[in-house]
Backbone of each chain as ProteinMPNN parsed JSONL, in Angstrom:
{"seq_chain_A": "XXXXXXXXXXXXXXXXXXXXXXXXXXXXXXXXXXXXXXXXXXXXXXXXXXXXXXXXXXXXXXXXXXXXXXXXXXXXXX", "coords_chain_A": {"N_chain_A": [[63.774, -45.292, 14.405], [64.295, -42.405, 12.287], [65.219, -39.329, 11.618], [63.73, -35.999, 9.677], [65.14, -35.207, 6.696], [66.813, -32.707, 5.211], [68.236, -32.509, 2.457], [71.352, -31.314, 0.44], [72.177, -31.705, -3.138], [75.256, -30.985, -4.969], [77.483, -29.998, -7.761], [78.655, -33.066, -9.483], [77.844, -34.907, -7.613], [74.799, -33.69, -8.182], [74.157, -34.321, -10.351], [74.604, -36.692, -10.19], [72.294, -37.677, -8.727], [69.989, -36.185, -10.013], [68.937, -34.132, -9.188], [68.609, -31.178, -7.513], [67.746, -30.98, -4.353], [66.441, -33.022, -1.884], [64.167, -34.584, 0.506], [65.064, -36.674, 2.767], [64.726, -39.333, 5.399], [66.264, -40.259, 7.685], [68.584, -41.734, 10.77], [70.898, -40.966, 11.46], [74.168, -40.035, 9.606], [75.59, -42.156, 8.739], [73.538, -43.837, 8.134], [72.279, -42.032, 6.423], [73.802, -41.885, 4.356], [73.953, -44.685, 3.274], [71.474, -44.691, 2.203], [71.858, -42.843, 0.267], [73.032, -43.986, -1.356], [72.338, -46.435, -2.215], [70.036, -45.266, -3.313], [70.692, -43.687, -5.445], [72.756, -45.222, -7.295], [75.232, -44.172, -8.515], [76.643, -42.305, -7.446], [78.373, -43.922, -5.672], [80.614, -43.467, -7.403], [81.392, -41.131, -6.516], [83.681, -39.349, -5.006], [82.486, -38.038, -2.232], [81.993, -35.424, 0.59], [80.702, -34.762, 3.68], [78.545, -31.782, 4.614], [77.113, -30.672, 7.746], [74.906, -28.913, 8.132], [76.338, -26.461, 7.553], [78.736, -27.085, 7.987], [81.354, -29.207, 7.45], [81.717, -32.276, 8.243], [83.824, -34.841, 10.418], [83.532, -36.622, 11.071], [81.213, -39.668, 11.37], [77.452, -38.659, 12.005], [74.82, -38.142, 14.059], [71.382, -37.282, 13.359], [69.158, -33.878, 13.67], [65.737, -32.81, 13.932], [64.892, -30.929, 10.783], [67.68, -30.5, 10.039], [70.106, -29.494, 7.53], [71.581, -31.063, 5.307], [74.215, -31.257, 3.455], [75.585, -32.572, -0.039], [79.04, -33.1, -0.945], [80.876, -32.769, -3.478], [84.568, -33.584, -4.581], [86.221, -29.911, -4.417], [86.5, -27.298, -6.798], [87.335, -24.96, -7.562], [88.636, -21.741, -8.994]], "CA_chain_A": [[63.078, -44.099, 13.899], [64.695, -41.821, 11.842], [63.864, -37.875, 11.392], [63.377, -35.88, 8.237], [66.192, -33.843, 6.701], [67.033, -31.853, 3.665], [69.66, -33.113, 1.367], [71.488, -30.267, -0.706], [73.406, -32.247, -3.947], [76.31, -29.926, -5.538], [78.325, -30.758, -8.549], [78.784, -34.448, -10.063], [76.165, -35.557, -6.919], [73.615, -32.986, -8.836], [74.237, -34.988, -12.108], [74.368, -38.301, -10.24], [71.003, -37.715, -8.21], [68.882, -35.605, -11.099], [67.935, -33.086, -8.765], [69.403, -30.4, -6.08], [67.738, -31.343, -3.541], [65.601, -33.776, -1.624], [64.178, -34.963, 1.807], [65.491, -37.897, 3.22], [64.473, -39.746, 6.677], [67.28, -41.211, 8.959], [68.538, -41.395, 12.143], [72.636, -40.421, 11.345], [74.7, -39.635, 8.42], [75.439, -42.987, 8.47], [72.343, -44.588, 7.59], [71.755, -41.36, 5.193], [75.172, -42.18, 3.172], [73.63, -45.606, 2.683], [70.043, -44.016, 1.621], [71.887, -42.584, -0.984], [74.113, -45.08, -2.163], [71.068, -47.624, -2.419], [69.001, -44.801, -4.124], [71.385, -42.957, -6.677], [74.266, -45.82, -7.057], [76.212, -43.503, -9.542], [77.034, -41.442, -6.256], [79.387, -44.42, -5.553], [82.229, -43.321, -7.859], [81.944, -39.638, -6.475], [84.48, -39.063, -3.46], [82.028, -36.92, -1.867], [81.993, -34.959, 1.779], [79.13, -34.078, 3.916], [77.984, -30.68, 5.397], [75.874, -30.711, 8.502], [74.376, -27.433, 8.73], [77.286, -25.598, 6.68], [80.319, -27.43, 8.787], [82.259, -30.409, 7.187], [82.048, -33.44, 9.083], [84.87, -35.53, 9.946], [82.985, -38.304, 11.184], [79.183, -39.583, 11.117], [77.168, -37.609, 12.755], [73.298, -38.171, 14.254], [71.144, -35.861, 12.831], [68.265, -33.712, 14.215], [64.722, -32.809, 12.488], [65.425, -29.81, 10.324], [69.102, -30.446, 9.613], [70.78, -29.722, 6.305], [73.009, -32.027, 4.896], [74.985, -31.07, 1.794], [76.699, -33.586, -0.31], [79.852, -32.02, -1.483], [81.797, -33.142, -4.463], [85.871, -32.217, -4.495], [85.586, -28.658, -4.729], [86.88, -27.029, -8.157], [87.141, -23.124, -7.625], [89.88, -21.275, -9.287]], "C_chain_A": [[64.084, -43.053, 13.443], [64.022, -40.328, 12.032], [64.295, -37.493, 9.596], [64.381, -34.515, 8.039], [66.233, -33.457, 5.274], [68.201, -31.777, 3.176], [70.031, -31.998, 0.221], [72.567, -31.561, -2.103], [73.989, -31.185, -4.85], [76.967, -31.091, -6.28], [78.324, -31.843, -9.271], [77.676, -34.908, -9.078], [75.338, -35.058, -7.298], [73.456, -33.804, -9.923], [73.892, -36.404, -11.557], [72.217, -38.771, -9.623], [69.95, -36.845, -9.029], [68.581, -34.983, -10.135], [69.119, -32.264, -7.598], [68.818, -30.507, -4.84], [66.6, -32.419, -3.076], [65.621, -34.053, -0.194], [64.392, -36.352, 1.946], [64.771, -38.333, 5.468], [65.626, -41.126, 7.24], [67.637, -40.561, 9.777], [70.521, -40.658, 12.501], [72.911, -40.027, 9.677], [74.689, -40.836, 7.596], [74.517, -43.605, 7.562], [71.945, -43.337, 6.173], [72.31, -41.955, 4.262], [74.308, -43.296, 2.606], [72.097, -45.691, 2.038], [70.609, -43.755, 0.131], [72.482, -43.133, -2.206], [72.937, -46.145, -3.095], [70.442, -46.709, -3.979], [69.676, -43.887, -5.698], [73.255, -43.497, -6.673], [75.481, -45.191, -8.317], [77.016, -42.618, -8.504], [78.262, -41.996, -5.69], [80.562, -44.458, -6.114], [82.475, -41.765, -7.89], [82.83, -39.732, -4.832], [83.738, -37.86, -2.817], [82.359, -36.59, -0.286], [80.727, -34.651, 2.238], [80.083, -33.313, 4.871], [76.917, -30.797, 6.226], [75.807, -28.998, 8.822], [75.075, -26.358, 8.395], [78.771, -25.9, 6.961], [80.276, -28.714, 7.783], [82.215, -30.766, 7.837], [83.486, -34.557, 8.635], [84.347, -36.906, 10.59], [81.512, -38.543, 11.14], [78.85, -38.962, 12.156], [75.3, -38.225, 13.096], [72.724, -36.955, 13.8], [69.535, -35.549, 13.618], [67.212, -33.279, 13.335], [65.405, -31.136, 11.844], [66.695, -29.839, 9.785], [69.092, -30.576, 8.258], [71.941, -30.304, 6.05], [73.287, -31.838, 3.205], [75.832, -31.797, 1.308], [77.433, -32.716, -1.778], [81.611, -32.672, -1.998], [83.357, -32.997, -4.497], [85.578, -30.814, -4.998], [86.399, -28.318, -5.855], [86.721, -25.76, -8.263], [88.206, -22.831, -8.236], [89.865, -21.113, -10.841]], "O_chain_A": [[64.861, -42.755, 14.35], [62.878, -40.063, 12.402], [64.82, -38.162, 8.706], [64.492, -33.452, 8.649], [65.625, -34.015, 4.361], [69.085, -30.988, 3.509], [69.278, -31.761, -0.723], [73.598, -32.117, -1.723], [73.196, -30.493, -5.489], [77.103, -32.283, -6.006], [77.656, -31.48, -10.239], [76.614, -35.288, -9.57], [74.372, -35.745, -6.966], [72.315, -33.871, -10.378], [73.146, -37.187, -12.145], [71.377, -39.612, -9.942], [68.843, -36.885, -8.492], [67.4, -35.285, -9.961], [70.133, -32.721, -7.071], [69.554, -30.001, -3.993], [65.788, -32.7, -3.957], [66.656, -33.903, 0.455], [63.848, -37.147, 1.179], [64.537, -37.558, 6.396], [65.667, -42.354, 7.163], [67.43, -39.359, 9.946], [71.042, -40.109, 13.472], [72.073, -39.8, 8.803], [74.224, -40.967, 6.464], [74.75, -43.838, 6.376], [71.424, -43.712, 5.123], [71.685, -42.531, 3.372], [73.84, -43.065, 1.491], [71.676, -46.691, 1.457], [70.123, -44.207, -0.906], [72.466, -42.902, -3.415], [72.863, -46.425, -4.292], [70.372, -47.109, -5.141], [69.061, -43.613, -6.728], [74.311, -42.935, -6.383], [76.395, -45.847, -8.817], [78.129, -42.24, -8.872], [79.152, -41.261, -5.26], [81.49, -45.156, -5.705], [83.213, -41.14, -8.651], [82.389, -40.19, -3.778], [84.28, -36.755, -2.837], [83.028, -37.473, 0.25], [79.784, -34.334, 1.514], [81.15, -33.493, 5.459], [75.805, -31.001, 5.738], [76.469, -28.223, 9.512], [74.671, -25.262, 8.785], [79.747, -25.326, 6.478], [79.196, -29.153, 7.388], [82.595, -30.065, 8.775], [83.983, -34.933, 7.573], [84.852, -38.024, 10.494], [80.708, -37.645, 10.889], [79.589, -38.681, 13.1], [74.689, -38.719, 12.149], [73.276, -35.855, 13.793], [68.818, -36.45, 14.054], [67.435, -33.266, 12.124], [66.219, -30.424, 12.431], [66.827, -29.027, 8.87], [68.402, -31.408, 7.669], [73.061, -30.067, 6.502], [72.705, -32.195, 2.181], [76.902, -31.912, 1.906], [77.029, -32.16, -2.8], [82.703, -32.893, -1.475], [83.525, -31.782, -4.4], [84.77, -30.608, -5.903], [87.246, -29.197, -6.014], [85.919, -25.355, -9.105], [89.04, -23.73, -8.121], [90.865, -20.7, -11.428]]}, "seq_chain_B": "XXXXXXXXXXXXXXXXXXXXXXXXXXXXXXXXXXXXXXXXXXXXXXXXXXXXXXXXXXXXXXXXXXXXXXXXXXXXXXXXXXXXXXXXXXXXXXXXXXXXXXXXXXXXXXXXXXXXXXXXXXXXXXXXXXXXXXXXXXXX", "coords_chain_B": {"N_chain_B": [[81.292, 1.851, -8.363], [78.689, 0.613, -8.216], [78.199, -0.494, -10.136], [79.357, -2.882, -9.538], [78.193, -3.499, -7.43], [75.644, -4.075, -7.881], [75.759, -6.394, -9.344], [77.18, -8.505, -7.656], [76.466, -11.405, -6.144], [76.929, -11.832, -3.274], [79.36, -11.323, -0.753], [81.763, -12.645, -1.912], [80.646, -13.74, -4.233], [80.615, -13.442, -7.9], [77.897, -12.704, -10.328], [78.839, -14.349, -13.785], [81.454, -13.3, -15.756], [84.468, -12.334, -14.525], [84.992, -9.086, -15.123], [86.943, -6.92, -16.876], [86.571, -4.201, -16.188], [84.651, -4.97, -14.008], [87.266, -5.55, -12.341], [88.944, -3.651, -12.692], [87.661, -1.635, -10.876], [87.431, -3.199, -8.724], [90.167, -2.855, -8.173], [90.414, -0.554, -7.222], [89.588, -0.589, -4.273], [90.239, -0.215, -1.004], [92.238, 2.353, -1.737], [91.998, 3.906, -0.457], [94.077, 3.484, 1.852], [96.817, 4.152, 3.228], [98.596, 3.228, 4.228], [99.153, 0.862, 3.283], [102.033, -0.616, 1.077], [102.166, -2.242, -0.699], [100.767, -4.395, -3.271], [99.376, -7.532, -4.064], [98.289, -9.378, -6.503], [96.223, -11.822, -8.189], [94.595, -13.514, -10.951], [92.527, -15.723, -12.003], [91.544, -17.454, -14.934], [89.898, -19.033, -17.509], [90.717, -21.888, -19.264], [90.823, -23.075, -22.226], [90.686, -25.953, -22.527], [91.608, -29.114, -24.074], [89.288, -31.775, -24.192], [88.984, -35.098, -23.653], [89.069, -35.319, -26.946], [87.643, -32.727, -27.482], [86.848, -29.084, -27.502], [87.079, -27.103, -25.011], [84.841, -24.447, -24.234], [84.05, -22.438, -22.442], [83.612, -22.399, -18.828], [80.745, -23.491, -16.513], [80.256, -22.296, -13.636], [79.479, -23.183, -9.987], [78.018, -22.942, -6.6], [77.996, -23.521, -3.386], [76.295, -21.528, -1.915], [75.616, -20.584, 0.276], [77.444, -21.28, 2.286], [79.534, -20.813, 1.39], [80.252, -18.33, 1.609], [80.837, -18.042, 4.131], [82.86, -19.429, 4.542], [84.604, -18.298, 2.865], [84.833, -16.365, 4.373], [86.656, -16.792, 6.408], [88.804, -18.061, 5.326], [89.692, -15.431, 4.452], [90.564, -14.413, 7.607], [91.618, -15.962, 8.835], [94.399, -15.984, 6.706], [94.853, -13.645, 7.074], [95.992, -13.513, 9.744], [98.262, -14.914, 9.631], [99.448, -13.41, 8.301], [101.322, -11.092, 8.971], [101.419, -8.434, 8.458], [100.485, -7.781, 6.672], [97.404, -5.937, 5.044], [94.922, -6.192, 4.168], [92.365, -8.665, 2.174], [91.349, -9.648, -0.238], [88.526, -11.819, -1.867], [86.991, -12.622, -4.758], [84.965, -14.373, -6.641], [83.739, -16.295, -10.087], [80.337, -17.165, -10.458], [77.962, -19.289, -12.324], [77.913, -18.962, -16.168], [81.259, -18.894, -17.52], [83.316, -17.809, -20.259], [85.544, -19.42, -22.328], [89.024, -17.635, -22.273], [87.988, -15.919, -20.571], [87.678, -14.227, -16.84], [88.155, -15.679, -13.98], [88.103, -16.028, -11.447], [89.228, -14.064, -8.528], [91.739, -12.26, -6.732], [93.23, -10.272, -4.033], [95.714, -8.708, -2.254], [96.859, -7.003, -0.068], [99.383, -5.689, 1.532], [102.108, -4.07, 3.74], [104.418, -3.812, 3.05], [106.087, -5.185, 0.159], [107.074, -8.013, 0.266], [105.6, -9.818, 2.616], [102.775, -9.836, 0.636], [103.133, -10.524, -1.982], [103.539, -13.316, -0.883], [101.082, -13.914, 0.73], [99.057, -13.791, -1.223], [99.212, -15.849, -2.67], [99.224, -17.835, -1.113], [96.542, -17.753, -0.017], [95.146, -18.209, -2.846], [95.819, -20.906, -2.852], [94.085, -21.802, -0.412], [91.175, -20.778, -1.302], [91.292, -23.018, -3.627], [91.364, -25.386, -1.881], [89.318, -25.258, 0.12], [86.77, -23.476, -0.673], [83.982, -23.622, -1.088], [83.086, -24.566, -4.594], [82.149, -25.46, -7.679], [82.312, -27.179, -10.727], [81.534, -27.351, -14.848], [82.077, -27.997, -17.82], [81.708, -26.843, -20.559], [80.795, -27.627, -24.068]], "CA_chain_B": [[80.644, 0.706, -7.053], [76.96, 0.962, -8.086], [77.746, -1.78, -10.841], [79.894, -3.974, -8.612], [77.199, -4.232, -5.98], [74.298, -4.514, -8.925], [75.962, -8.161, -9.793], [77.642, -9.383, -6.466], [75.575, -12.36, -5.231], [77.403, -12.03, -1.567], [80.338, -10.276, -0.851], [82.644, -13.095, -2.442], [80.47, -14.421, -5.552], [79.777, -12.657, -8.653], [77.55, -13.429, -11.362], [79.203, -14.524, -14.807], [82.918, -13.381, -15.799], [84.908, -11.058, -13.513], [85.509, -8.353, -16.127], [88.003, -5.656, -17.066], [85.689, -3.346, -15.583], [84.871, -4.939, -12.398], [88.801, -5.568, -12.091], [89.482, -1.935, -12.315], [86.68, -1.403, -9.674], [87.976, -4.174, -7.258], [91.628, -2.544, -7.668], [90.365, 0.854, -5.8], [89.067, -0.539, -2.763], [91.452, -0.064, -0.12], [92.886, 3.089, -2.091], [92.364, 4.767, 0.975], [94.91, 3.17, 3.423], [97.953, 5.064, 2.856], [99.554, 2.7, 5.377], [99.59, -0.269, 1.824], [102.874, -0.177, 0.033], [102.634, -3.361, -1.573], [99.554, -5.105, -3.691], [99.696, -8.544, -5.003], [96.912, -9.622, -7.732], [95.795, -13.044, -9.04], [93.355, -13.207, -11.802], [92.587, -17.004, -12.906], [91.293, -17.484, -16.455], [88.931, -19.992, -17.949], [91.556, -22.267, -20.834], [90.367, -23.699, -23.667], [91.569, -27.24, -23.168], [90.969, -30.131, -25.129], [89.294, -32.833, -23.198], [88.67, -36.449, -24.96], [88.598, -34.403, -28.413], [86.546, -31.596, -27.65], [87.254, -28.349, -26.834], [86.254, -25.984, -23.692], [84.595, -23.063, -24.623], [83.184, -22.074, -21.366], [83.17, -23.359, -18.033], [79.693, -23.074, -15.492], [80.641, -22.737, -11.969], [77.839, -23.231, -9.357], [78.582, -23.131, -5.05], [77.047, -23.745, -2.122], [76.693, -20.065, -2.101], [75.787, -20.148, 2.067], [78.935, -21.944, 2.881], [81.062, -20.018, 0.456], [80.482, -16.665, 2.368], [81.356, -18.361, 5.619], [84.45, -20.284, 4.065], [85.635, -17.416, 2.521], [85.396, -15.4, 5.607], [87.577, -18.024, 7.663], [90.304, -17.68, 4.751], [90.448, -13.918, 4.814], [90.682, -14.457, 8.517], [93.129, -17.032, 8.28], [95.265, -15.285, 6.031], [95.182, -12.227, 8.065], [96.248, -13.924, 11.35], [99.388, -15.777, 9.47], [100.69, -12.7, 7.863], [101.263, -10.158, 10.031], [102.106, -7.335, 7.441], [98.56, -7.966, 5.451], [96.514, -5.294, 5.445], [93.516, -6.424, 3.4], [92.598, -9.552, 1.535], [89.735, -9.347, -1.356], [88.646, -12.91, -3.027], [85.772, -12.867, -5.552], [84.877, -16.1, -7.694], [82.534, -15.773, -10.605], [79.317, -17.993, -10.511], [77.508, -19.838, -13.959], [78.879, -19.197, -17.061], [82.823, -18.174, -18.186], [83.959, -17.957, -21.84], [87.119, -19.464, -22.108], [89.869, -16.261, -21.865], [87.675, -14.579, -19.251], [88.699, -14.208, -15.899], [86.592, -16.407, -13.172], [88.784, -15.635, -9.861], [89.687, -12.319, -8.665], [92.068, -12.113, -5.33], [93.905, -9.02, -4.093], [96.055, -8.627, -1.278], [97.757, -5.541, 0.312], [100.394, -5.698, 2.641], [102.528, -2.767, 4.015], [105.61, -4.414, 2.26], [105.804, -6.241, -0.983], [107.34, -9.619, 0.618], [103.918, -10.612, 2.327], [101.424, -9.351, -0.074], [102.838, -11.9, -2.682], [103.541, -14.815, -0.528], [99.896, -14.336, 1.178], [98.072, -14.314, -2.259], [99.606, -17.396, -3.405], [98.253, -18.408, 0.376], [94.795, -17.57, -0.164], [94.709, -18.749, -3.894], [95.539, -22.48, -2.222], [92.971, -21.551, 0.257], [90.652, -21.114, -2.121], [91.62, -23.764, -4.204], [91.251, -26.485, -1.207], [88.336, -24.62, 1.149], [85.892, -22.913, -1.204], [82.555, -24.77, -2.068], [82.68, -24.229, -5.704], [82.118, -26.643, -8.427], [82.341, -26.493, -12.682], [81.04, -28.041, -15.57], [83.062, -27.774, -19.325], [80.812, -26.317, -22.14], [81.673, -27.294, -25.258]], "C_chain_B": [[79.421, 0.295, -7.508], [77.27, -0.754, -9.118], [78.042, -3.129, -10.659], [78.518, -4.774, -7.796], [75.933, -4.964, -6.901], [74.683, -6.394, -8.942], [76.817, -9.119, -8.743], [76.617, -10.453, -6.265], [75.987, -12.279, -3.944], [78.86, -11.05, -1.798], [81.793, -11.27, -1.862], [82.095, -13.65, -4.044], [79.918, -13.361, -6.521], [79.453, -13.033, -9.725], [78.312, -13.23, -13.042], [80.487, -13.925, -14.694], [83.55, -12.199, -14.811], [85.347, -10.094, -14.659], [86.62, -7.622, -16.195], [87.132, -4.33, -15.713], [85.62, -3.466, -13.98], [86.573, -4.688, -11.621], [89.508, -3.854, -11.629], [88.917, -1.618, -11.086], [87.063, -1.806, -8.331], [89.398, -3.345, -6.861], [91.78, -1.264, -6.98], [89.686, 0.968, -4.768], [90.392, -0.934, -1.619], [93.133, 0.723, -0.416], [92.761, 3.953, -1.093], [93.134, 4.5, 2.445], [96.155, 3.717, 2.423], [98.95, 4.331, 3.367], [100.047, 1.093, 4.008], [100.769, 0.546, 1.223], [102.661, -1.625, -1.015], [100.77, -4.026, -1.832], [100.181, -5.968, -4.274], [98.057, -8.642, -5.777], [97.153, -10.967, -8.103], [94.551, -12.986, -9.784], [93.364, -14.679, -12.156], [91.324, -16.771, -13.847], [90.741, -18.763, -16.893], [90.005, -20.554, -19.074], [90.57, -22.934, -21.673], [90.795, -24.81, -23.071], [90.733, -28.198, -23.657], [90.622, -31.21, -24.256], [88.519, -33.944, -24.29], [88.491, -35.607, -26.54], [87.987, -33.536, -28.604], [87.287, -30.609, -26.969], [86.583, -27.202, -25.918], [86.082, -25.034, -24.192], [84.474, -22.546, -23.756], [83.791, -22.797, -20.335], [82.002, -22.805, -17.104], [79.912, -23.351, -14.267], [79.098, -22.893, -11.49], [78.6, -23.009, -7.629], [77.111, -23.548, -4.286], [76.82, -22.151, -1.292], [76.528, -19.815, -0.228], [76.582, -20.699, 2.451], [79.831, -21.242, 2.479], [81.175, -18.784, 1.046], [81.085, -16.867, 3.524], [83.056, -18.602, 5.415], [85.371, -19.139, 3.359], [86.217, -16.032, 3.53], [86.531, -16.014, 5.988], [88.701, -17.769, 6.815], [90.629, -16.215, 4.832], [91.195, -13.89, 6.645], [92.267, -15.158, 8.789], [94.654, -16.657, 7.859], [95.927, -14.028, 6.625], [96.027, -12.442, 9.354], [98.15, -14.364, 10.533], [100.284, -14.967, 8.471], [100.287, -11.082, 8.222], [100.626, -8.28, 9.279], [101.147, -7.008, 6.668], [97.609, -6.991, 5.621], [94.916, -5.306, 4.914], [93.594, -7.76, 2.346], [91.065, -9.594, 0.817], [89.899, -10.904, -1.963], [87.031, -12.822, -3.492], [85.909, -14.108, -6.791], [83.607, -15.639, -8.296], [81.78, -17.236, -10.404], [78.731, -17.906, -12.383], [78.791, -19.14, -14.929], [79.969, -18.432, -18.0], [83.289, -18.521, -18.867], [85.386, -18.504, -20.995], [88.224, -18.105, -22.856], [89.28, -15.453, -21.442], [88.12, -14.908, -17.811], [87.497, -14.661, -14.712], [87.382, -16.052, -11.863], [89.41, -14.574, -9.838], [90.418, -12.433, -7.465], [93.371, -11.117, -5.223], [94.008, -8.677, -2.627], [96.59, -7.237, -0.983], [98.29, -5.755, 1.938], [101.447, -3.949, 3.006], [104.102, -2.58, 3.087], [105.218, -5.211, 1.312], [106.269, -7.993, -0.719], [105.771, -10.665, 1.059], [102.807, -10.656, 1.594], [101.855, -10.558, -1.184], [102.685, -13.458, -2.102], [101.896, -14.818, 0.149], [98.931, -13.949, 0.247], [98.201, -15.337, -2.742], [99.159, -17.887, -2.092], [96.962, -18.394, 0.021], [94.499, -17.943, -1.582], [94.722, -20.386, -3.554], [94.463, -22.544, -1.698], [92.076, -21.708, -0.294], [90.14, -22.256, -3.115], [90.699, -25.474, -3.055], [89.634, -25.919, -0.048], [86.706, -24.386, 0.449], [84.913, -23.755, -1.82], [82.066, -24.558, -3.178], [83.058, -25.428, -6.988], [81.931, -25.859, -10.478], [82.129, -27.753, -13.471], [81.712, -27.603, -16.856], [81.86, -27.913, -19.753], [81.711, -27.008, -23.158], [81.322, -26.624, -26.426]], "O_chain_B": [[79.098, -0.735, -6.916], [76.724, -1.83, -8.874], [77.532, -4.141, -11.138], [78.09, -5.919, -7.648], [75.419, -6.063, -6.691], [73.957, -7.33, -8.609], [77.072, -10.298, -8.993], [75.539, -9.86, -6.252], [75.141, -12.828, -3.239], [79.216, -10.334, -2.734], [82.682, -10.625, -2.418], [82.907, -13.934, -4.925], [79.034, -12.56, -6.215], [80.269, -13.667, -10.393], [78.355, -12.095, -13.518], [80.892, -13.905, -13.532], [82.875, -11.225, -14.477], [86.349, -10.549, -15.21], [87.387, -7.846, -15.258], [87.437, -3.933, -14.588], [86.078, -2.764, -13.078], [86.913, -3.934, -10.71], [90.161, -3.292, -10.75], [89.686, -1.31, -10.176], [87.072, -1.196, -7.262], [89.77, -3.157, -5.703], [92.765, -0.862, -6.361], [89.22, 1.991, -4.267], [91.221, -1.844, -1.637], [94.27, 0.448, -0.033], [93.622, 4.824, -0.973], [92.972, 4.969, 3.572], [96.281, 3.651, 1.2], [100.119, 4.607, 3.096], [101.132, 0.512, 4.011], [100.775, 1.741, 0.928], [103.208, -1.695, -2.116], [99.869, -4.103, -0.996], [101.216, -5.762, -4.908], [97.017, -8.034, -5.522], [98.315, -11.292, -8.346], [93.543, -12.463, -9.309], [94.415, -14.969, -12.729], [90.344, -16.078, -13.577], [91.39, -19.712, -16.454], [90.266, -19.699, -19.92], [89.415, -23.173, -21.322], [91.998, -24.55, -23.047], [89.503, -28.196, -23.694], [91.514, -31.661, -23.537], [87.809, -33.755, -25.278], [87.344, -35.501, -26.974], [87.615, -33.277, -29.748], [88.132, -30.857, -26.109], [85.606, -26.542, -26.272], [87.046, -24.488, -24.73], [84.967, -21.46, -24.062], [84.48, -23.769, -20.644], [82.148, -21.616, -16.82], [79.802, -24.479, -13.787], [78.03, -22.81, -12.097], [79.828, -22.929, -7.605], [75.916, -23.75, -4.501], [77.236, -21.883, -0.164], [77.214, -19.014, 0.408], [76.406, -20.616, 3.667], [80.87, -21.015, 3.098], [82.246, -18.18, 0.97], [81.829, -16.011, 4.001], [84.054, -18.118, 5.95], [86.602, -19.132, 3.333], [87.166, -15.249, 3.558], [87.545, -15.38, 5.701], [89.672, -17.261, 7.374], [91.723, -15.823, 5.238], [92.288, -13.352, 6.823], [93.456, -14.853, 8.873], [95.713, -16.918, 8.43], [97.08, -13.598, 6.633], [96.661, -11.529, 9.884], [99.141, -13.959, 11.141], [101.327, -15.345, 7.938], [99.403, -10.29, 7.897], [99.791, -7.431, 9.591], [101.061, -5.95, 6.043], [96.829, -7.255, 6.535], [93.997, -4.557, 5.246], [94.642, -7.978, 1.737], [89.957, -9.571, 1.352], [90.962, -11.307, -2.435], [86.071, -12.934, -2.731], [86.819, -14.48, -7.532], [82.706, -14.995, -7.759], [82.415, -18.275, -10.226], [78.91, -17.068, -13.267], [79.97, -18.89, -14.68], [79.728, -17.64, -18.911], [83.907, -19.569, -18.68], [85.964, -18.291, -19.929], [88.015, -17.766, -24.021], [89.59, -14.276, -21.623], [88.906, -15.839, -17.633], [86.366, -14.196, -14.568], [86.503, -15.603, -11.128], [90.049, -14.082, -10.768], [89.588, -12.874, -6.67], [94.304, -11.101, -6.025], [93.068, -8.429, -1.871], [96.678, -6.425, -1.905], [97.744, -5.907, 3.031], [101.261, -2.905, 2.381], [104.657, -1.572, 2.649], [104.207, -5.906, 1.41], [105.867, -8.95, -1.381], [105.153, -11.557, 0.477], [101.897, -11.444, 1.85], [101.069, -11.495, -1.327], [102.056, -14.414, -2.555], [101.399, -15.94, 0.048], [97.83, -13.709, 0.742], [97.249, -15.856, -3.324], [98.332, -18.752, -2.38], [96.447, -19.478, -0.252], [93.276, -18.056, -1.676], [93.784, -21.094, -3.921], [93.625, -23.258, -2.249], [91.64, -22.845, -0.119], [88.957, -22.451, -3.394], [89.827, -26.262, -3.42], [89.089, -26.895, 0.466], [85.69, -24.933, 0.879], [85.026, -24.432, -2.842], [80.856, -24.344, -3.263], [84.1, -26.077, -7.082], [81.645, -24.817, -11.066], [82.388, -28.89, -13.076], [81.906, -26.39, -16.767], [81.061, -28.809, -19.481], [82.942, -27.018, -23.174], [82.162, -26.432, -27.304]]}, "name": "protein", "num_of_chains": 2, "seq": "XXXXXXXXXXXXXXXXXXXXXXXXXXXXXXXXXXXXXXXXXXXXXXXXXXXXXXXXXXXXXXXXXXXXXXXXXXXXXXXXXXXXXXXXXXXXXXXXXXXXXXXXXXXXXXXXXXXXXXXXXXXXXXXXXXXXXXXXXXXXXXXXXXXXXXXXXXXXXXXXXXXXXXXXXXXXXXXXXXXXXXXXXXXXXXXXXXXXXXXXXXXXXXXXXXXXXXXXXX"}
């Protein structure tokens, strides 16, 4: 059983997934990553990062209901 | 101030090019510490370049604008802790869209001496550079 979370896409993942955001249902990051891989396989030639909740993860992470997860392109400020 | 605050989105993003105007604006906050001898300034600039045969007119930033207030706290913070001498550290980034030769990053240090105030803007422009959740798209 998975729960239900809210996917932000920024950058090249906005272009690869046609939209800024969307709900997703899993039970880690894990299993998200491969939600999105499956569902928007153009995502696979972005080196992206996830945000749980506004932090950078450095490893997978379980997620709880409500959580935001932001998938986050190299960044490009300057 | 009145027209600064009008177009801030947060205290670090502001909408469309950082101007002449704002620039002047940004450069008299923290004209009241008497205890600053030294300001450094970075302004980065939108280029023209030529990519596969076309050329940049523009570029459209975008962020994660609730991360970018946090992340840019943590570098002022940051910055502050690792140079002693620092008495203030300003970074504004413009959001959507910057002609190419306008000015999309604004950062402005003040130290008590001129040695840290340049070496900890070229700090916080890396910072920036590697930290800040901001993303761009080439117009052409």
């Amino acid at each position: 059983m998975g729960t239900e979370v809210m996917v932000l896409f920024f950058g090249k993942a906005e272009v690869a997934a046609g939209r800024r955001e969307e709900t997703f249902t899993a039970e880690d990051t894990a299993a998200l990553r491969r939600q999105l891989l499956d569902k928007y396989p153009a995502m696979a030639g972005i080196p992206f990062r996830m945000a749980l909740n506004k932090t950078i993860l450095k490893e997978e992470s379980a997620l709880n209901k409500n959580d935001i997860i932001a998938i986050l392109p190299p960044f490009q400020g300057g | 101030m009145n027209h600064k605050c009008l177009i801030m989105k947060n205290r670090y993003l502001v909408g469309g090019p950082i101007t002449p105007l704002l620039i002047s604006e940004l450069m008299t906050l923290g004209n009241d510490d008497s205890g600053a001898g030294a300001v450094s300034i970075f302004i980065g600039k939108v280029r023209a370049d030529e990519i596969e045969g076309r050329r940049v007119s523009a570029i459209e930033y975008s962020a994660y604008e609730d991360m970018a207030g946090r992340e840019a706290d943590d570098i002022v913070k940051t910055v502050r802790n690792a140079f002693s001498d620092v008495r203030s550290v300003l970074i504004v980034h413009s959001m959507g869209v910057v002609k190419a030769g306008e000015a999309s990053l604004f950062i402005m240090v003040t130290s008590g001496r001129r040695d840290q105030a340049s070496r900890a803007c070229r700090h916080t422009l890396e910072m920036v550079k590697e930290k800040l959740p901001v993303w761009k798209k080439e117009l052409f």
